[in-house]
DRENTORKOL-3810 file (N, C-alpha, C; in nm, 4 decimals):
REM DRENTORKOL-3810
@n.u->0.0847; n.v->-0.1175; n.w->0.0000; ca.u->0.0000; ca.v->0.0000; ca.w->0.0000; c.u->0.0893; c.v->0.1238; c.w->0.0000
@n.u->0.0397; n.v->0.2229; n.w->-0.0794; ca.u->0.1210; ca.v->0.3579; ca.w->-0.0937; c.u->0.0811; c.v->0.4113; c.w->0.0321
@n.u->0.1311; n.v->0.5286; n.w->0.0499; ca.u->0.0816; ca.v->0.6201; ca.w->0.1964; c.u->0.1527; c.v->0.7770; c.w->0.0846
@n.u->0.0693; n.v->0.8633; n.w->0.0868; ca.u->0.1038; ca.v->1.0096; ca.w->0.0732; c.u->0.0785; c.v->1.1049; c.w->0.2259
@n.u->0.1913; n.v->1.1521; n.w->0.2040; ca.u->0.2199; ca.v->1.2265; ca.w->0.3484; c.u->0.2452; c.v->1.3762; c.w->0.2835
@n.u->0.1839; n.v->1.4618; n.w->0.3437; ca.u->0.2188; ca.v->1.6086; ca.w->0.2546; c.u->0.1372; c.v->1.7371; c.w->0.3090
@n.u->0.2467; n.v->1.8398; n.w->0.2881; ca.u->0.1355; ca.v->1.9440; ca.w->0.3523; c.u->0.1337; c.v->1.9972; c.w->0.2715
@n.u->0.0287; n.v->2.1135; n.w->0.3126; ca.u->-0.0301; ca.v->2.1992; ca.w->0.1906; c.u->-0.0388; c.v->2.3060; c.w->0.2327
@n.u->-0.0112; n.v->2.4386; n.w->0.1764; ca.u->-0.0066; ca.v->2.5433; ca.w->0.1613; c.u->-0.0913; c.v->2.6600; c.w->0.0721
@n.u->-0.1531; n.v->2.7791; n.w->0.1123; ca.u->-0.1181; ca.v->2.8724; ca.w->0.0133; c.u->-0.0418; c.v->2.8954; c.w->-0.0544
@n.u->-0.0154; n.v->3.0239; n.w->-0.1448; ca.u->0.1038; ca.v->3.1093; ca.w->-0.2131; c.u->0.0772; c.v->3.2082; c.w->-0.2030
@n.u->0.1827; n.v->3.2477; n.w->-0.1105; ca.u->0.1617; ca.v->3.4338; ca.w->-0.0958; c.u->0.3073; c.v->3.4613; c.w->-0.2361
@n.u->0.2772; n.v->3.5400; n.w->-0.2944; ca.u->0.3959; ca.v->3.5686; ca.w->-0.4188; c.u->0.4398; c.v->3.5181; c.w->-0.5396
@n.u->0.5226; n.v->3.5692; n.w->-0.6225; ca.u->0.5986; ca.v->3.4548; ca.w->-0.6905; c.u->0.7124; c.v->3.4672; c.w->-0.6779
@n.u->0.7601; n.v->3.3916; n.w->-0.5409; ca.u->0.9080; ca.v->3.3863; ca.w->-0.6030; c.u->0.9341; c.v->3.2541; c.w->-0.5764
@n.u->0.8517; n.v->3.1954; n.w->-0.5874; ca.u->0.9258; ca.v->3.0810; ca.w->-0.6266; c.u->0.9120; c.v->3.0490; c.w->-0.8152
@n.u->0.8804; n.v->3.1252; n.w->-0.8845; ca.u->0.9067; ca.v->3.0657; ca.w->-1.0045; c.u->1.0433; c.v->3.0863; c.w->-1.0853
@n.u->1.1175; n.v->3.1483; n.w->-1.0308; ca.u->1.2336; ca.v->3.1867; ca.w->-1.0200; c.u->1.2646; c.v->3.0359; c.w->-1.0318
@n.u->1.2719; n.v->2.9539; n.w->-0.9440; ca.u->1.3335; ca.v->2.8377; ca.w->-0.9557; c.u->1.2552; c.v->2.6973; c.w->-0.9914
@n.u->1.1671; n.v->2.7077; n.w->-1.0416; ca.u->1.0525; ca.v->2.6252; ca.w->-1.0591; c.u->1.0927; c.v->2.5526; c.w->-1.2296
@n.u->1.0458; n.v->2.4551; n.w->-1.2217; ca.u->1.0765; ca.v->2.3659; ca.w->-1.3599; c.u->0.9428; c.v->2.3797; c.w->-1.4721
@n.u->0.9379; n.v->2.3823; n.w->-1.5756; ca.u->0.8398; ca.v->2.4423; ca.w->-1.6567; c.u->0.7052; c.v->2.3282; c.w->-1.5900
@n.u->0.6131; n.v->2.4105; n.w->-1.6151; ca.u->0.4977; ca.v->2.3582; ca.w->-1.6026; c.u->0.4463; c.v->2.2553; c.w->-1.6595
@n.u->0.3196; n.v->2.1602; n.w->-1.6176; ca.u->0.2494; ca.v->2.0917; ca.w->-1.6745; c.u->0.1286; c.v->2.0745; c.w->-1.6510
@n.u->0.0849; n.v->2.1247; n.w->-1.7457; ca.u->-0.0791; ca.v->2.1254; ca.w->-1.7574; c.u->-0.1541; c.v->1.9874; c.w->-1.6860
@n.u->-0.2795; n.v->2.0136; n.w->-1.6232; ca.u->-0.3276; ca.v->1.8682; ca.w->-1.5810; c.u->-0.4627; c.v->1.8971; c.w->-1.5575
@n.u->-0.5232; n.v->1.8290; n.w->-1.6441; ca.u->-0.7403; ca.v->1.8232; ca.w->-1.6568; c.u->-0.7355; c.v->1.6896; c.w->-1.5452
@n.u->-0.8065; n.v->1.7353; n.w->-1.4452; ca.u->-0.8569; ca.v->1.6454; ca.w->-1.3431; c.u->-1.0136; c.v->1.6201; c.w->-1.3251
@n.u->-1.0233; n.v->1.5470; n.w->-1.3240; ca.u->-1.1858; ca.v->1.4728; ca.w->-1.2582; c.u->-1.1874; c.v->1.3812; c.w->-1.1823
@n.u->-1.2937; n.v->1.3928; n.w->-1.1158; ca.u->-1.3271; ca.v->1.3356; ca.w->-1.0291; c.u->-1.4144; c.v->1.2164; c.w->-1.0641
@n.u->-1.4275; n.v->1.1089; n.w->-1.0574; ca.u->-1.5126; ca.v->0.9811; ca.w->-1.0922; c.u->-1.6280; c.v->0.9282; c.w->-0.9947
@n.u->-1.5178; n.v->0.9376; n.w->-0.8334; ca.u->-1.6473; ca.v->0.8886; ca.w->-0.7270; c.u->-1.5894; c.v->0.9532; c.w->-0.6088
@n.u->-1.7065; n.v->0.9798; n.w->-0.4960; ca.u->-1.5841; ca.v->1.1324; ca.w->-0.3926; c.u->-1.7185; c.v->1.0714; c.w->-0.2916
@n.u->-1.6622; n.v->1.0754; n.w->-0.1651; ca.u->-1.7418; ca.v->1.0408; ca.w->-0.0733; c.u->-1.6443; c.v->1.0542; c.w->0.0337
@n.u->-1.7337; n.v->1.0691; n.w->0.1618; ca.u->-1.6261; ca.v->1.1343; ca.w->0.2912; c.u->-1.5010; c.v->0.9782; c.w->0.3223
@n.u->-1.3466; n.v->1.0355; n.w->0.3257; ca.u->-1.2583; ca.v->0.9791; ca.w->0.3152; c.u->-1.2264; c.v->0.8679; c.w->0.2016
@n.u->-1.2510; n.v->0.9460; n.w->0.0726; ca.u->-1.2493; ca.v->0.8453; ca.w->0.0108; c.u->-1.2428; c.v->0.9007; c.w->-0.1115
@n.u->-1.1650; n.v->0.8926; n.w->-0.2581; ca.u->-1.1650; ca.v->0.9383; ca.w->-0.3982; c.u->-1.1246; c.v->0.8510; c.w->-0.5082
@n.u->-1.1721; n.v->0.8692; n.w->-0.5716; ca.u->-1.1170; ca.v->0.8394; ca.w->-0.7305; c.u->-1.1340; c.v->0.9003; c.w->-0.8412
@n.u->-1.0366; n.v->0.9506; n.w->-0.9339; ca.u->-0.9840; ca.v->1.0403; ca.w->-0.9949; c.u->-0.9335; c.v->1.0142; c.w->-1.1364
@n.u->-0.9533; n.v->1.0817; n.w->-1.2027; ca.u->-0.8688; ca.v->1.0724; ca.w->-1.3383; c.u->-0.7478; c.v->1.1945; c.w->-1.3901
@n.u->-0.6408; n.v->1.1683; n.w->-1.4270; ca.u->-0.5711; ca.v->1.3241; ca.w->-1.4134; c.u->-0.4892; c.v->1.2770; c.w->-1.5822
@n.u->-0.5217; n.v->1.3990; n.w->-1.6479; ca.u->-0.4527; ca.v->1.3719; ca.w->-1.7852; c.u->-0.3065; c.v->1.5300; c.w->-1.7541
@n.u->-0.2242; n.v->1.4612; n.w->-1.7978; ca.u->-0.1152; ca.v->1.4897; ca.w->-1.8404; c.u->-0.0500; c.v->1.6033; c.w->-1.9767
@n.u->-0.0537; n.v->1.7176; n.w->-1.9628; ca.u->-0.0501; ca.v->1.7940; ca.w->-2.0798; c.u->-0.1743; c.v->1.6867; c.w->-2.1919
@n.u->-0.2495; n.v->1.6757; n.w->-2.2008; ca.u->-0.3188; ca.v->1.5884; ca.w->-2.2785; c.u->-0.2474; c.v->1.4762; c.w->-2.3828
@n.u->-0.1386; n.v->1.3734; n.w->-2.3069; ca.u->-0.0579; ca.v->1.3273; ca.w->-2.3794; c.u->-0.0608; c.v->1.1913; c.w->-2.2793
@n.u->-0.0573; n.v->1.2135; n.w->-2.1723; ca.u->-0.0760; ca.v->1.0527; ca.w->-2.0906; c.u->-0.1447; c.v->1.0729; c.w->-1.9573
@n.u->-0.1647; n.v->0.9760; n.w->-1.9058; ca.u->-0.2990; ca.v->0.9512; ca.w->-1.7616; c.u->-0.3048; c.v->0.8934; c.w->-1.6671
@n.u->-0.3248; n.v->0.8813; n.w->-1.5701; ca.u->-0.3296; ca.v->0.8087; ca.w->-1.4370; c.u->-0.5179; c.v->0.7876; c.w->-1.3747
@n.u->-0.4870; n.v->0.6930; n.w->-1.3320; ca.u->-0.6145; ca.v->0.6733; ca.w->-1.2471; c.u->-0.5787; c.v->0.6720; c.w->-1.0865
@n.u->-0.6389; n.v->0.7284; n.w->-1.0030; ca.u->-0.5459; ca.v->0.7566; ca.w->-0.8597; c.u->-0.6974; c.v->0.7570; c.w->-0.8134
@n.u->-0.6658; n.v->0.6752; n.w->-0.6548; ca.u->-0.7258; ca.v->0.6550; ca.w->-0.5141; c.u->-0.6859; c.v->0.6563; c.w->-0.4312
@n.u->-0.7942; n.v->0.7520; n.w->-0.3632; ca.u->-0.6954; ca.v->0.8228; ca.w->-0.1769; c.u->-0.8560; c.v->0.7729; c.w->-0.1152
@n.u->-0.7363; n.v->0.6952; n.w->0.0154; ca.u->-0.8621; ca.v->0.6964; ca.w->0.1182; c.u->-0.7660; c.v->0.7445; c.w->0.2360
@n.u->-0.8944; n.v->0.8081; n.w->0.3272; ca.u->-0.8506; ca.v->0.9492; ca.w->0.4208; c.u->-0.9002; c.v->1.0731; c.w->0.3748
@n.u->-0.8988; n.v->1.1397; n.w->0.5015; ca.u->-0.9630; ca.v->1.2795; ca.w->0.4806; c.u->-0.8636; c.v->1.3440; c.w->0.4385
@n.u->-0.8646; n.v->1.4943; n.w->0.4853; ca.u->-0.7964; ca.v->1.6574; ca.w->0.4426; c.u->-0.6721; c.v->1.5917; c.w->0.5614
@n.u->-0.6210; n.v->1.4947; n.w->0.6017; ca.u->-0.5172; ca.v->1.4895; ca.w->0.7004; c.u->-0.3698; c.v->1.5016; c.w->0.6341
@n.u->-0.2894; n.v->1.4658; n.w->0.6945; ca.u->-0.1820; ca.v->1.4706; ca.w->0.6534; c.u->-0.1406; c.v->1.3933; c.w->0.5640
@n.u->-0.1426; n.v->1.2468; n.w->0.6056; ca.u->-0.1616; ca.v->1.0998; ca.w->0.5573; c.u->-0.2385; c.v->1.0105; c.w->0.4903
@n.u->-0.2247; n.v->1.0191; n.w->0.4132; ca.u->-0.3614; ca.v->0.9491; ca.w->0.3532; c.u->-0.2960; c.v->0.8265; c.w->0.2698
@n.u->-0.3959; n.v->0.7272; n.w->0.2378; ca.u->-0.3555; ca.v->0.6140; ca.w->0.1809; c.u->-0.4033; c.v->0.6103; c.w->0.0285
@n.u->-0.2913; n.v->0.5950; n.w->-0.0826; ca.u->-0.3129; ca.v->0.6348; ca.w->-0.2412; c.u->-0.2495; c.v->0.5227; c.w->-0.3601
@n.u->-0.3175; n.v->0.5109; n.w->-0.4321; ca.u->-0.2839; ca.v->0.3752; ca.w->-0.5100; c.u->-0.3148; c.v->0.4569; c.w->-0.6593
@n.u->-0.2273; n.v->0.4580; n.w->-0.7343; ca.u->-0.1952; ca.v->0.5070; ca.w->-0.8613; c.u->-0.1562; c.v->0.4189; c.w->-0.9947
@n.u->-0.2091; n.v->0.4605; n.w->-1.1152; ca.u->-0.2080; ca.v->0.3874; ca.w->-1.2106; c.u->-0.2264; c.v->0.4332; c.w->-1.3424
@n.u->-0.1070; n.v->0.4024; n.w->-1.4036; ca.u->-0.1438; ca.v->0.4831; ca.w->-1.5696; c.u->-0.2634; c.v->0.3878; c.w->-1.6607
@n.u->-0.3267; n.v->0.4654; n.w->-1.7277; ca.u->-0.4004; ca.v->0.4131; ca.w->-1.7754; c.u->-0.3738; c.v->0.5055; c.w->-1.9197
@n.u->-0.4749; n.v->0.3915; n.w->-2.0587; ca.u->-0.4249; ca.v->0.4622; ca.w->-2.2159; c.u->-0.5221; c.v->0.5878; c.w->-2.1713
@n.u->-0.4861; n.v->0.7034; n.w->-2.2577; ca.u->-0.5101; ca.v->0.8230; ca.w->-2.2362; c.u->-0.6814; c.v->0.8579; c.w->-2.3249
@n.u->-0.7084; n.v->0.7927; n.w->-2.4027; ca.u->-0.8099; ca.v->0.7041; ca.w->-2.5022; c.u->-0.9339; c.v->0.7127; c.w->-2.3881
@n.u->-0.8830; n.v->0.5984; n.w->-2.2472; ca.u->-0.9679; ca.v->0.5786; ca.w->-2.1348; c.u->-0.9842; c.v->0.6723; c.w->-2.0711
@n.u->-0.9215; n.v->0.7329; n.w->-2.0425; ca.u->-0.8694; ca.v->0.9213; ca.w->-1.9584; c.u->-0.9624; c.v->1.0020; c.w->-2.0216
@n.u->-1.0111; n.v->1.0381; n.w->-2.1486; ca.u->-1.0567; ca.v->1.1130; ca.w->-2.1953; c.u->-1.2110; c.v->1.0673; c.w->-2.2284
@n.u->-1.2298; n.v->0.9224; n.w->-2.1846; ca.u->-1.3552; ca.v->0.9495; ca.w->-2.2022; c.u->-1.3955; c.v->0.9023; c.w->-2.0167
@n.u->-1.3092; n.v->0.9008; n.w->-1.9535; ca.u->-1.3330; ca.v->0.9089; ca.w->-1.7932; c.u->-1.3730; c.v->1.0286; c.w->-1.7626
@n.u->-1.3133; n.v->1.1177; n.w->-1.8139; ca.u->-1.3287; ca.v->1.2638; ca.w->-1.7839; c.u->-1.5022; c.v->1.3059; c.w->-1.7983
@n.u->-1.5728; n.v->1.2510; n.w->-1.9585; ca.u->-1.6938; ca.v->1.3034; ca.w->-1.9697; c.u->-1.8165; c.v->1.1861; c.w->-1.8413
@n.u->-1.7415; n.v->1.1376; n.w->-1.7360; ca.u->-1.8451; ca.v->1.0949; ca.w->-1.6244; c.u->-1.7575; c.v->1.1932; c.w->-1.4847
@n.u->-1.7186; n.v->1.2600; n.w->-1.5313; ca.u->-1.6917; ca.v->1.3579; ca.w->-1.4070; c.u->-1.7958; c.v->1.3989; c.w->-1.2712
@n.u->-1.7828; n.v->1.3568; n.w->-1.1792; ca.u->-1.8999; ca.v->1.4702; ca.w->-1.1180; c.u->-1.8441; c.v->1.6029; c.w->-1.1147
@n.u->-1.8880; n.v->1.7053; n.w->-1.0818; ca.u->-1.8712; ca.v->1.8426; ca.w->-1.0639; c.u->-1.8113; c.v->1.8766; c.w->-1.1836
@n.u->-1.7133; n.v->1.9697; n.w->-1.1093; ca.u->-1.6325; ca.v->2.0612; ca.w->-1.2451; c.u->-1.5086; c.v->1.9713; c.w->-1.2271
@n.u->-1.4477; n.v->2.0018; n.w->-1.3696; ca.u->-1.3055; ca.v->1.9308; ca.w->-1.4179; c.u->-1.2142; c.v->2.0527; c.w->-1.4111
@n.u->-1.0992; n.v->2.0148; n.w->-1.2845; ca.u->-1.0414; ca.v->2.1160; ca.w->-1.2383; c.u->-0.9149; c.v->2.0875; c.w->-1.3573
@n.u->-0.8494; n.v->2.2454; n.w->-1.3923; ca.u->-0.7759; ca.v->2.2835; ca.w->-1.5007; c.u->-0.6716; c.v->2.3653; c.w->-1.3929
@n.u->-0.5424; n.v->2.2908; n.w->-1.4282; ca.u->-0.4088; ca.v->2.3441; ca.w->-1.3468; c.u->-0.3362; c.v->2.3295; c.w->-1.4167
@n.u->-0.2027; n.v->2.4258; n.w->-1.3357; ca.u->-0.0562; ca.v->2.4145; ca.w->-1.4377; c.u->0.0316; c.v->2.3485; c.w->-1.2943
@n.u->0.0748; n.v->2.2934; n.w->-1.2911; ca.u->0.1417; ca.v->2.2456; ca.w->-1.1941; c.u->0.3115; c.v->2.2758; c.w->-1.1857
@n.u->0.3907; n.v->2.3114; n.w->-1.1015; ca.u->0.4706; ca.v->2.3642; ca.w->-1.1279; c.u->0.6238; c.v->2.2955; c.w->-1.0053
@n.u->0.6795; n.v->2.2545; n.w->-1.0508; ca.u->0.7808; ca.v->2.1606; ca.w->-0.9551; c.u->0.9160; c.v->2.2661; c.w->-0.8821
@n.u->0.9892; n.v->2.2859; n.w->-0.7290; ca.u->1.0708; ca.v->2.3444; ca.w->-0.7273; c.u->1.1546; c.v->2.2401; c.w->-0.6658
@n.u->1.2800; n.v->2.2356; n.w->-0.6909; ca.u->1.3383; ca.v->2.1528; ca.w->-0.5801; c.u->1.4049; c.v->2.1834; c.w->-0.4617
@n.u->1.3675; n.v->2.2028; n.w->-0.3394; ca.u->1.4323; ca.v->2.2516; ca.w->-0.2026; c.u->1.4845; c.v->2.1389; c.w->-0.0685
@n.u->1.6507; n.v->2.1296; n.w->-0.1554; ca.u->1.7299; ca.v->2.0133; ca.w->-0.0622; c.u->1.6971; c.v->1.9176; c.w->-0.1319
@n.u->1.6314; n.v->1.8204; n.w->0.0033; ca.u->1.6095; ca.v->1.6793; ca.w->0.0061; c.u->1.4321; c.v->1.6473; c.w->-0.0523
@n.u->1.3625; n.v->1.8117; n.w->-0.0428; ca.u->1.2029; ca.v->1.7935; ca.w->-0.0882; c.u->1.2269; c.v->1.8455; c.w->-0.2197
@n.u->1.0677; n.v->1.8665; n.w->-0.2386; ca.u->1.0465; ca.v->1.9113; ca.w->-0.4254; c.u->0.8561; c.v->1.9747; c.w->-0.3871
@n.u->0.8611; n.v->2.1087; n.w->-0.3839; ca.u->0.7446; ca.v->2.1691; ca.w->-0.3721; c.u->0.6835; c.v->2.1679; c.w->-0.5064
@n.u->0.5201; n.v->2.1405; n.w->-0.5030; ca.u->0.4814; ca.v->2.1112; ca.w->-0.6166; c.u->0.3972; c.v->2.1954; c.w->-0.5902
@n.u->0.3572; n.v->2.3364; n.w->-0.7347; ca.u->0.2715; ca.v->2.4531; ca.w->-0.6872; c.u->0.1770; c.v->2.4740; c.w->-0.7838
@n.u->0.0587; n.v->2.4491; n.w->-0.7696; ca.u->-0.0612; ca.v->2.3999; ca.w->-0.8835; c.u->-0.1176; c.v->2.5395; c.w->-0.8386
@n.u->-0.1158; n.v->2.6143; n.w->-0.9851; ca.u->-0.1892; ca.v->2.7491; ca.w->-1.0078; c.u->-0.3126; c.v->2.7207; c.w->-1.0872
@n.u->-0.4487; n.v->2.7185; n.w->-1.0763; ca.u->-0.5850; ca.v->2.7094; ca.w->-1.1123; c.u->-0.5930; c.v->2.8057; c.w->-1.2057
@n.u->-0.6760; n.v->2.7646; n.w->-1.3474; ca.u->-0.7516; ca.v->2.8288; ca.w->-1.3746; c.u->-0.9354; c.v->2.8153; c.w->-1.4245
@n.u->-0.9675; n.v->2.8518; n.w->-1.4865; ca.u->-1.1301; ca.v->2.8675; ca.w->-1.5308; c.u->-1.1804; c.v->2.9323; c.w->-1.4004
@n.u->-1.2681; n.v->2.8959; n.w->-1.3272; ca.u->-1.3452; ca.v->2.9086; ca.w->-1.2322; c.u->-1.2783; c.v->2.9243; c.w->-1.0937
@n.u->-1.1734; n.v->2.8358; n.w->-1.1086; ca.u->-1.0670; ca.v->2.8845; ca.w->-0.9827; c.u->-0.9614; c.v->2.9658; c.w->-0.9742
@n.u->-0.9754; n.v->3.0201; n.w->-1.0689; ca.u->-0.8538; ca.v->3.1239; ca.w->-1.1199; c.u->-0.8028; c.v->3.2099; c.w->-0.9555
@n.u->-0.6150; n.v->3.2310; n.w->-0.9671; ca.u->-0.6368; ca.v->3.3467; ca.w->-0.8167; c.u->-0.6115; c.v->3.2101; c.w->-0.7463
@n.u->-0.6403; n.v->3.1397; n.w->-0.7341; ca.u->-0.6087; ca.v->3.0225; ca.w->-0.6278; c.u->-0.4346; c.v->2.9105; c.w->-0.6735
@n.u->-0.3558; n.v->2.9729; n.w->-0.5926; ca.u->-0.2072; ca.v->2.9086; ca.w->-0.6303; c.u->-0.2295; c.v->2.8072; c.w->-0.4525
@n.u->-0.2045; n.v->2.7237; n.w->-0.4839; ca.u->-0.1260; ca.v->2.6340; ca.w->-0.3433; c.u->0.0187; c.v->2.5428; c.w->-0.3735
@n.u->0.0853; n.v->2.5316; n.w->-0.2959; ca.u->0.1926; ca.v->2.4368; ca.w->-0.2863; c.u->0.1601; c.v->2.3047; c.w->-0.1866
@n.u->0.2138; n.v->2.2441; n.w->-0.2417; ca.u->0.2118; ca.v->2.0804; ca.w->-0.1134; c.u->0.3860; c.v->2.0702; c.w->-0.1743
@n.u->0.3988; n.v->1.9932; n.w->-0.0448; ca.u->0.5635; ca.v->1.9371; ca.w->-0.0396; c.u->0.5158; c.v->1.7758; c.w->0.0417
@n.u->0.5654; n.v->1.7057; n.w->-0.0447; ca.u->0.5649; ca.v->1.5430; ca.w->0.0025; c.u->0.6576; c.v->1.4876; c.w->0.0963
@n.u->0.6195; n.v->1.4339; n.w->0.2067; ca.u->0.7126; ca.v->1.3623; ca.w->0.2869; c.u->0.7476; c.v->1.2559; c.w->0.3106
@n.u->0.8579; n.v->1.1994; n.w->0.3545; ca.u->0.8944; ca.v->1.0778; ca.w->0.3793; c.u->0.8528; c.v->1.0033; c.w->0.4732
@n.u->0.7811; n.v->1.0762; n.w->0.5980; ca.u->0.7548; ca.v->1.0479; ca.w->0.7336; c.u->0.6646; c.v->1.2036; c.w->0.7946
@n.u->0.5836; n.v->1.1345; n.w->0.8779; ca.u->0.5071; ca.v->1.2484; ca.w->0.9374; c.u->0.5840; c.v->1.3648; c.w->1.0322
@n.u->0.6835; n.v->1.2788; n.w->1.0605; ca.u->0.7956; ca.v->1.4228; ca.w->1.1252; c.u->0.9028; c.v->1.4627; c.w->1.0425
@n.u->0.8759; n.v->1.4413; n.w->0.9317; ca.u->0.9997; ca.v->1.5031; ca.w->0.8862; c.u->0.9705; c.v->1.6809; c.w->0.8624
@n.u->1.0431; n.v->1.7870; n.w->0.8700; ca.u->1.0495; ca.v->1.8868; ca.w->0.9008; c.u->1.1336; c.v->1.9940; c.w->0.7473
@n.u->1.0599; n.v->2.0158; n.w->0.6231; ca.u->1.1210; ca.v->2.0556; ca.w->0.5509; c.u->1.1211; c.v->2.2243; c.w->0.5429
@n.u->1.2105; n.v->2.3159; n.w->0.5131; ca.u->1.2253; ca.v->2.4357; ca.w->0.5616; c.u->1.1238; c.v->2.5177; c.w->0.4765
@n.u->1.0292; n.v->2.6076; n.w->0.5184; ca.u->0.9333; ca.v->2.6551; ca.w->0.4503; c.u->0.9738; c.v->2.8205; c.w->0.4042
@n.u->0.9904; n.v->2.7891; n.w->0.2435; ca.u->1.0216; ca.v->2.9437; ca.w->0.1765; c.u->0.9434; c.v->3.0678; c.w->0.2313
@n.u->0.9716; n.v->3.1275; n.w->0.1922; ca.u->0.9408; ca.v->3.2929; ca.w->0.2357; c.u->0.7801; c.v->3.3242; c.w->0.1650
@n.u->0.7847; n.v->3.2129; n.w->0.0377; ca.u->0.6927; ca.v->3.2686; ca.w->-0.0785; c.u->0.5739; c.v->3.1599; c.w->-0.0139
@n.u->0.5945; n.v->3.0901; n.w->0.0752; ca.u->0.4279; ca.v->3.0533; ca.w->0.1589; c.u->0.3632; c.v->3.1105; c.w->0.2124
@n.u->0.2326; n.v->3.0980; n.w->0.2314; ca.u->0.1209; ca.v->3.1817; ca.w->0.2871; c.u->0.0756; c.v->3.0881; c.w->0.3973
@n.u->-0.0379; n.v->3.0903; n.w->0.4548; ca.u->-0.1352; ca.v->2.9954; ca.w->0.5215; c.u->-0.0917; c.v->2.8676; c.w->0.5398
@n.u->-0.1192; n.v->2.8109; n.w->0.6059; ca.u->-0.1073; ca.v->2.6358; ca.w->0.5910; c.u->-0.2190; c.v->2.5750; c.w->0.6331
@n.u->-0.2731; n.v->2.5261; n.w->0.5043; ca.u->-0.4113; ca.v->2.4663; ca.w->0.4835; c.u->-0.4315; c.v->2.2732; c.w->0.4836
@n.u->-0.3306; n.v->2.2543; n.w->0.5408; ca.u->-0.3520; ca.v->2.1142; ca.w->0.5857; c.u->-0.4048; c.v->2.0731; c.w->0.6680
@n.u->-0.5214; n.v->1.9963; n.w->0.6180; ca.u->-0.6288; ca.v->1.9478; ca.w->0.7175; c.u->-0.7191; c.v->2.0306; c.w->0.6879
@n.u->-0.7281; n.v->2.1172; n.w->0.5869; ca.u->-0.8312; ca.v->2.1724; ca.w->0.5499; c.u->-0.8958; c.v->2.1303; c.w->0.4562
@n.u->-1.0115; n.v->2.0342; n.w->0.4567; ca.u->-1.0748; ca.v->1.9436; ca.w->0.3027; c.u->-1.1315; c.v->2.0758; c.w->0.2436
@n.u->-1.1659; n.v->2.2314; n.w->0.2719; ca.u->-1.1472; ca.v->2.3542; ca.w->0.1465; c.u->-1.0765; c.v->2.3470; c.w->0.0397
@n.u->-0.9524; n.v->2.2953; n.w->0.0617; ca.u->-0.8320; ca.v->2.3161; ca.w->-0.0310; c.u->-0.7941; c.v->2.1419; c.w->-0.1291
@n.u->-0.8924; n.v->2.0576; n.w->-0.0242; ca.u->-0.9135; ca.v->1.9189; ca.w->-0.1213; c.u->-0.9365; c.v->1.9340; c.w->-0.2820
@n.u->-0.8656; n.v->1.9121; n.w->-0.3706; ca.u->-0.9130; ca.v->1.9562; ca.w->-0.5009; c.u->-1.0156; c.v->1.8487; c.w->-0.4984
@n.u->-1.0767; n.v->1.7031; n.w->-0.4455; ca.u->-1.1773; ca.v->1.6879; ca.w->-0.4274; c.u->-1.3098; c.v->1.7456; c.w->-0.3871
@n.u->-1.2972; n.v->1.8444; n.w->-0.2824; ca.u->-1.3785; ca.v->1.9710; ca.w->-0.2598; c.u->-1.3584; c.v->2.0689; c.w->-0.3609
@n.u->-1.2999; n.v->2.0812; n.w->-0.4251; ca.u->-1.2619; ca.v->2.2156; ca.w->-0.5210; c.u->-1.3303; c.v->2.1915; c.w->-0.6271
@n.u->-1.3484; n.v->2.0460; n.w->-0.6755; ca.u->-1.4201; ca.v->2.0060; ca.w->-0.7965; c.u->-1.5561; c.v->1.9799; c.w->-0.7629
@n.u->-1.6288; n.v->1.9532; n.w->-0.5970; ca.u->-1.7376; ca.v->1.9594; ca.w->-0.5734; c.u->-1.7784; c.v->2.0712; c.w->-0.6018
@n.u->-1.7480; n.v->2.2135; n.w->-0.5104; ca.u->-1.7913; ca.v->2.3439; ca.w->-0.5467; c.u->-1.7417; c.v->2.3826; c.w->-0.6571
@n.u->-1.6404; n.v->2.3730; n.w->-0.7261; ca.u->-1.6136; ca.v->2.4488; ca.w->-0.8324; c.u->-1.6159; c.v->2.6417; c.w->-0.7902
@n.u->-1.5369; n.v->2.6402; n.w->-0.6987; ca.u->-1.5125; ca.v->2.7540; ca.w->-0.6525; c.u->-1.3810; c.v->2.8026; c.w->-0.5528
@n.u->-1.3396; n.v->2.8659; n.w->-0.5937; ca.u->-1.2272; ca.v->2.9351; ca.w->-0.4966; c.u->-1.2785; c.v->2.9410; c.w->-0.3579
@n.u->-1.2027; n.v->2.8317; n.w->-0.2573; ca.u->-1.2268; ca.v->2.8394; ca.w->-0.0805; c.u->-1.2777; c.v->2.9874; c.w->-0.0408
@n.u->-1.1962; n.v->3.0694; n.w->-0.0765; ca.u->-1.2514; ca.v->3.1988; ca.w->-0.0140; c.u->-1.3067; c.v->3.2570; c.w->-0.0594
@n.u->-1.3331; n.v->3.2802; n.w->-0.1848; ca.u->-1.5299; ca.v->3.2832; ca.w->-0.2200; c.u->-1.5994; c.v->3.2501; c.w->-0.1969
@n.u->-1.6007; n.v->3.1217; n.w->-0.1534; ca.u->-1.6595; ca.v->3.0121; ca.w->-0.0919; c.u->-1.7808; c.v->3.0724; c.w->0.0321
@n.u->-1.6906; n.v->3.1313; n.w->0.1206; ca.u->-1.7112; ca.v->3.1931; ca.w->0.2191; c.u->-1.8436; c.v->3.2568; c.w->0.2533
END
């Protein structure tokens, strides 16, 4: 069994694109979403695909099982979406021993940048840039599972 461990963040700024690796586009949907529990479709600059399942809430830890699938299947997974099909650029930095990954929204979520940084262990302690805001872990607001339910920016939300 996989385990994803990771926190999540706002973005106050840009400076981290300064050091950031070019982007990659990623059309996400959602397939089936129920409390502690997802499955997902995520296409790849529209060129390749994964099928991914997390069980667990907005916690730190959650348990995730991943799988490429032909992109053929991806694209017609996408038209059983529930909600909205969230549209990101995803953006990689590498800091040390981590690698902050900073998914800037657009269509409907436009204005909404967050970072997550993946861990090895629930204590591990990676040094947090200047260019973070908030820390929204443990917040299912910032679940792009919630994000594709409302189809709305958290703090519009409001």
């Amino acid at each position: 069994m996989a385990k994803e461990i990771e926190r999540k963040f706002l973005v106050d700024g840009d400076g981290w694109k300064d050091g950031a690796e070019k982007g990659v586009r990623l059309t996400q949907a959602y397939l089936m979403s129920g409390p502690q529990r997802s499955a997902r479709v995520r296409i790849f600059d529209g060129g390749r695909a994964r099928l991914t399942m997390k069980f667990g809430g907005a916690s730190l830890s959650r348990d995730e099982y991943e799988y490429d699938i032909p992109l053929a299947d991806a694209l017609e997974l996408v038209s059983h979406a529930l909600g909205a099909v969230i549209d990101k650029t995803r953006y990689c930095l590498a800091d040390g021993a981590f690698v902050w990954e900073i998914d800037v929204y657009h269509g409907d979520l436009a204005g909404l940048v967050v970072a997550e940084v993946e861990l090895p262990d629930e204590a591990a302690t990676p040094s947090l840039p200047d260019w973070l805001g908030r820390e929204v872990t443990g917040d299912p607001r910032y679940l792009n599972q919630t994000l594709s339910e409302t189809g709305r920016h958290p703090e519009e939300a409001d």
